[in-house]
N, C-alpha and C positions, 0 to 999 in steps of 0.2 A: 521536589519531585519524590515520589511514593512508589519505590519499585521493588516488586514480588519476587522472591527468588524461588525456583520452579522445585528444589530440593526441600530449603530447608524454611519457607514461609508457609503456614498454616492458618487457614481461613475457617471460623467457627463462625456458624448461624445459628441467632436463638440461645445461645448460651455456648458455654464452654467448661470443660472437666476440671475437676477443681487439682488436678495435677500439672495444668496447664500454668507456665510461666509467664502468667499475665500483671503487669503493672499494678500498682498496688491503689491508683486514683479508678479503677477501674471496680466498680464495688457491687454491681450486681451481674450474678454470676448466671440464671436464665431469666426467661419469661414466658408470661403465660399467653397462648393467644396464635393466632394464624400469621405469617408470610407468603406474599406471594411475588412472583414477576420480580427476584432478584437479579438486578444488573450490576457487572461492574467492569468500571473502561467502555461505559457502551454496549455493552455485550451480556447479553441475555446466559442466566446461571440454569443449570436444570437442579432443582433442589434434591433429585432422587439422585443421582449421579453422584451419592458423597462418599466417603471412605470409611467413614465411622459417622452411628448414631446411636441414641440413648433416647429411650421414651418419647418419641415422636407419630402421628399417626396421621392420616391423609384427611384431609378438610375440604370445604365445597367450594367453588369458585366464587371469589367476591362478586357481588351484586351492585356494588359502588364503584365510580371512578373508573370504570372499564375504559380498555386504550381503545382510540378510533380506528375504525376497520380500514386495514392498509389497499389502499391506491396505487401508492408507489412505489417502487424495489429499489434499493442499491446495490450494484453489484463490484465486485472488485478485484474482478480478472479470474478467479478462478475459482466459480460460483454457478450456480443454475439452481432455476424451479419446475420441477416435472410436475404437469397437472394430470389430470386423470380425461384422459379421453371421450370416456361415455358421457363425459357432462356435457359436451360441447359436439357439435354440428360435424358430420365426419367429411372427407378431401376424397373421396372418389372422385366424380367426377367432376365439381367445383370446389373452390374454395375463397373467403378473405381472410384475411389477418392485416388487422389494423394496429399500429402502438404508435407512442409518445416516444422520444428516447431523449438523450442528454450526453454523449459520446464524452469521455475522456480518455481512450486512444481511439488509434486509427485502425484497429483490429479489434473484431472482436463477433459472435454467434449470438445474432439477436432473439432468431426462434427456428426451430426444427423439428420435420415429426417426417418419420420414414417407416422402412421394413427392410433390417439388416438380410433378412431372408434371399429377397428379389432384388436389394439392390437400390426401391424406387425412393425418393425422398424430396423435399423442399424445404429448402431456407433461406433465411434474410440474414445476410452478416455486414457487415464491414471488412474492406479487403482497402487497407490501403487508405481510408478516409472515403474509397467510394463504397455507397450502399449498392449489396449486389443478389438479385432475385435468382436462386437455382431451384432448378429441379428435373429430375430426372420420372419419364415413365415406362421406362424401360426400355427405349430404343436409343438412351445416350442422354449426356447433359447437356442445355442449355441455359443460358442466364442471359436475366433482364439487367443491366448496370448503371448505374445512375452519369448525370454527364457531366456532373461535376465532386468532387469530394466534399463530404459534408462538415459544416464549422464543428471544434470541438468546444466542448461546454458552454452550447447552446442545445436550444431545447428545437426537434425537430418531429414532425409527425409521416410514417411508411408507411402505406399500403403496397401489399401483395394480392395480385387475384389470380387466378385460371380459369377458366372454363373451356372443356378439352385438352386443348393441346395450343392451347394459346393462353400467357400468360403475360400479365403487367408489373411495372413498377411504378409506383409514384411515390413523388414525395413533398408534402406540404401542400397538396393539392392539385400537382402537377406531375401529369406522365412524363416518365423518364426514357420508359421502352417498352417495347412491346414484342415480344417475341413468341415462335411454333417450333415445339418439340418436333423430334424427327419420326419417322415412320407412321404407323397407323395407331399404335397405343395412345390412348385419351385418356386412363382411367390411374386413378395414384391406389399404390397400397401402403396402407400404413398398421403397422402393430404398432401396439407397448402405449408410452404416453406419450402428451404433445412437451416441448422443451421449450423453456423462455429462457434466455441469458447466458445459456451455454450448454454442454451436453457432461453427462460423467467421465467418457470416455479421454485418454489422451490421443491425441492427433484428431483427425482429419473421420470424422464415423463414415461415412459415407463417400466413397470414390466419388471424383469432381467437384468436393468441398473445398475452400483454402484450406490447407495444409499450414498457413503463417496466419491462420487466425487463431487467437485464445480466446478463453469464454472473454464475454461483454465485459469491460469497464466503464461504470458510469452510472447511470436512472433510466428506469423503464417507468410507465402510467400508463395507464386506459388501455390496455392490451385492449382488444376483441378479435373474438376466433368467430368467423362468419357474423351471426347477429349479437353474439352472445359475448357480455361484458366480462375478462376474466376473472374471475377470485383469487386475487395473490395469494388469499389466507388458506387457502383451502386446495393444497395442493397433497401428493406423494411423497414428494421427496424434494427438501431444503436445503441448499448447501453453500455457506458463506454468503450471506443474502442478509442486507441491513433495512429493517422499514424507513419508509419514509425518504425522501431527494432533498433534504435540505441539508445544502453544502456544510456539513460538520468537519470540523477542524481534522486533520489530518496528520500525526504526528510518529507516523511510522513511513520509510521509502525500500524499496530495493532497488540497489544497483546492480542489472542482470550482465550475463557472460556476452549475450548478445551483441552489447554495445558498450564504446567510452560516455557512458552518462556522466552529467552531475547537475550541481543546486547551488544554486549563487544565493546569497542571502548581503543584506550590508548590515554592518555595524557602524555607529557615533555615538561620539558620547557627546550628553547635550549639554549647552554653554553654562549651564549652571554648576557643572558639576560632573559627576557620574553618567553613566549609560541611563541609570535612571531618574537622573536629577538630582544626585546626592551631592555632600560637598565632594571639592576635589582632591580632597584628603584619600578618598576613596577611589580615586581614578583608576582606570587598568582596563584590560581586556577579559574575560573570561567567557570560553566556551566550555560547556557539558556537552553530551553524547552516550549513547551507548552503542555499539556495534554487534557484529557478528560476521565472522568471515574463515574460512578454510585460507586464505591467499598468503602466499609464502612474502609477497614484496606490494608492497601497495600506497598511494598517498590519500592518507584519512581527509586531511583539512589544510587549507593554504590559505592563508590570509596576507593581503597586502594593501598598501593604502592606495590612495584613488593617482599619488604621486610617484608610482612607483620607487620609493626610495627604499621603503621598510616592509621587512616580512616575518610573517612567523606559521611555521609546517610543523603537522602532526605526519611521521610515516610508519606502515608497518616495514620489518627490513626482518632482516635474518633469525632464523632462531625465534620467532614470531613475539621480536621484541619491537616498542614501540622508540621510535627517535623523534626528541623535540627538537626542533631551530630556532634560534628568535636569533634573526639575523642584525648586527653583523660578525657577532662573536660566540654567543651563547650554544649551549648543545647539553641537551638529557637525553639520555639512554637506559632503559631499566635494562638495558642486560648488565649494565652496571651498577652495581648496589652495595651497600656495606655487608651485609650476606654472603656476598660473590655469587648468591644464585639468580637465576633469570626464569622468572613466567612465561609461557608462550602464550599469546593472547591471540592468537589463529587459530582454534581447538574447537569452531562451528559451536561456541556458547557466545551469551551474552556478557558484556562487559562495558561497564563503565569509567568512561576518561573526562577528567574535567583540565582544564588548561585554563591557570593565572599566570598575567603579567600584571607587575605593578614597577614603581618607580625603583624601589629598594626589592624584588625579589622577585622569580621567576618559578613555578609550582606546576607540575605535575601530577594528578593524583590519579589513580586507576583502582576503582572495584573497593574502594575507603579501606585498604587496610596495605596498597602500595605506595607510599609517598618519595616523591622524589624534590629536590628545590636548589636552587641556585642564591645564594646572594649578589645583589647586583652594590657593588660597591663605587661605580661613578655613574648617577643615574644619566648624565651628558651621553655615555657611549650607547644608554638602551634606542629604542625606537621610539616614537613620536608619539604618545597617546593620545594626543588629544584632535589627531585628524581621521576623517571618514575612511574604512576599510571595506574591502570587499573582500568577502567568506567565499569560499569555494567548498563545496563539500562531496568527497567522492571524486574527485578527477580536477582536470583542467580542459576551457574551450583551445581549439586547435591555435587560433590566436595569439595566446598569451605567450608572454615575449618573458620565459621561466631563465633566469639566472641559475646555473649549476649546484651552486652554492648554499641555496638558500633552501633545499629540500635534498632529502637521503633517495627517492626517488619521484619520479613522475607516471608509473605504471596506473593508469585506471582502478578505483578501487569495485570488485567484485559483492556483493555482499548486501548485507541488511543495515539499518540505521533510524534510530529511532529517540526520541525524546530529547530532541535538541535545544539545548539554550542559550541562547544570545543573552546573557547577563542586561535587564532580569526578565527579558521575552522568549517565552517557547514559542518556537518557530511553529510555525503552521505550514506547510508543506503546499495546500492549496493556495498561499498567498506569498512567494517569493519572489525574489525578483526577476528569477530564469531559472527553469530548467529541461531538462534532455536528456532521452534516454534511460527514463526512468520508472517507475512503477509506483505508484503509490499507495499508502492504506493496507500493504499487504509485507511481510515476507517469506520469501519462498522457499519454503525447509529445504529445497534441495542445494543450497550456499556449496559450490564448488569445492574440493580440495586443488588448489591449482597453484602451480610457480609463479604466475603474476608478473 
């Protein structure tokens, strides 16, 4: 795993200054020639956006290999695409809007286009898992609602119409409702642009919106506004918006304040050997991570086997130091150290924790330059490596039948988590074995300061 540190890692394109502290197998130092459509992690670079250049000058756009015009959007909860109005068909006094979508929560602003002015507005959201048609023409809001909640991450298709004061829902080809605005107003007013996926604003833009909806998590396709096919590519304004709905691995979660989320994952290690088939010289458990968290007390990770006999917890606890367990004797605590000093690792930065167990020793390591380790001198007293575990990450289900003991706490943990490893699988977030109450693909800078 290959990870940036936001201070003191330094990205060079095309070359790099020959004062620069680079490896000595590393032997040419620029080049000649164009760049373009630099990504990395996924994620589109703007090459003008840089902090320092030398001798660089603007080129024309490649004519080979051009990417195929986007279809589809990913969105991931706190994202929207504003298209320009004048392109598309206006909602006076009719309108359709037709979309694809692909729902991965039960909330979320599929499309909106109003006039903060009057008041008057229309959208399609998610409320709850049900799809639900508003709109207001000025004499108060009504909604069309669907009569059942819709599957999540499955692929569905909306329509919204009006004409006048009467307004439909369907979905997948089938009216859901059909509802009349109140009074005599039939006609909508809208400024500014139309919105796909979500809106800028925080909360609820328009009185009678859900108020517990976030922008869209999930895939949008084939929008159309009246006859007219949208152009994802061709909008105003883009924000946190991935091309393309093919399910990419997902290796970042937030655990919100919201709720007790978490993310079951299992480990084994296979009969040959190792977790990855190596011999079993090499046997053990090891989990990586990195976090992020303001939380005064929290439970990182809980592992225990499928026989509940044996367990081993990561907690945050006092002092924003971390506590290891590996039950039934064992205990690391970095606020103890041959230093005498202790890090606080609740400071809302990123920080990485990796946890071994093996037969002869017990290892701690946090951010590569905190080590903490235990010898295990009767490996009889450790835990059982070689039977199936179930990972817990971020919390516990209400179920789980937690021994005192075996964890510093059981508080919900609050916060971000991101490039997990199951020795030798990074987990993928979209493929585990449960979870809840969570958020994926995203973290939310605003990570609480809170006692937990």
């Amino acid at each position: 795993m290959f990870n940036l540190h936001p201070e003191y890692s330094k990205i060079y394109v095309g070359g790099f200054p020959t004062t620069a502290k680079i490896q000595d197998t590393v032997r040419e130092t620029f080049m000649f020639g164009q760049i373009e459509g630099l990504k990395i992690g996924g994620q589109e670079v703007g090459l003008w956006n840089y902090k320092k250049a030398h001798n660089i000058a603007g080129a024309p756009e490649r004519n080979k290999f051009r990417e195929q015009p986007v279809k589809d959007v990913r969105f991931v909860g706190n994202g929207f695409l504003a298209l320009d109005r004048s392109n598309y068909a206006d909602m006076n006094t009719e309108m359709a809007v037709k979309l694809s979508f692909r729902p991965d929560a039960e909330n979320g602003l599929l499309f909106m286009a109003g006039d903060p002015d009057t008041g008057d507005f229309v959208s399609l959201e998610l409320r709850y898992g049900y799809l639900t048609h508003s709109y207001n023409l000025g004499d108060g809001v009504v909604s069309a609602v669907s009569e059942m909640p819709v599957a999540l991450k499955e692929w569905h298709t909306a329509e919204i119409t009006r004409s006048g004061r009467i307004g439909q829902l369907s979905i997948d080809n089938v009216l859901q409702s059909q509802v009349a605005s109140n009074g005599e107003m039939d006609s909508l007013s809208v400024s500014g642009d139309y919105y796909v996926g979500g809106y800028p604003a925080s909360g609820a833009p328009f009185e009678g919106m859900s108020t517990s909806a976030a922008n869209f998590t999930g895939c949008l396709k084939d929008v159309f506004i009246g006859q007219d096919a949208a152009d994802l590519e061709s909008y105003t304004q883009s924000v946190n918006t991935k091309k393309g709905c093919d399910l990419e691995a997902e290796r970042m979660v937030t655990f919100p304040e919201a709720g007790a989320g978490y993310v079951q994952v299992q480990y084994h290690r296979d009969e040959e050997g190792g977790a990855d088939g190596s011999d079993a010289g090499s046997s053990g458990i090891e989990l990586t991570f990195m976090f992020r968290t303001g939380q005064r007390r929290a439970l990182l990770a809980y592992l225990q086997d499928t026989n509940l006999m044996y367990f081993v917890s990561l907690s945050l606890v006092e002092g924003g130091a971390l506590e290891l367990r590996v039950f039934p004797q064992y205990e690391i605590n970095t606020s103890v150290g041959e230093s005498g000093k202790s890090t606080a690792y609740n400071d809302n930065e990123w920080h990485a924790v990796s946890i071994v167990v093996k037969q002869n020793m017990i290892q701690l390591h946090v951010d590569d330059h905190d080590y903490f380790s235990l010898k295990i001198l009767d490996p009889s007293a450790l835990l059982d490596l070689d039977v199936p575990y179930n990972i817990f990450l971020g919390g516990l289900p209400d179920s789980a039948d937690v021994r005192s003991d075996t964890t510093a706490t059981t508080a919900p943990y609050i916060g971000c988590m991101r490039d997990v490893l199951v020795h030798p699988h990074l987990v993928d977030f979209n493929k585990v074995d449960y979870s809840t109450g969570v958020e994926l693909g995203v973290c939310r800078s605003e990570v609480p300061e809170t006692g937990g």
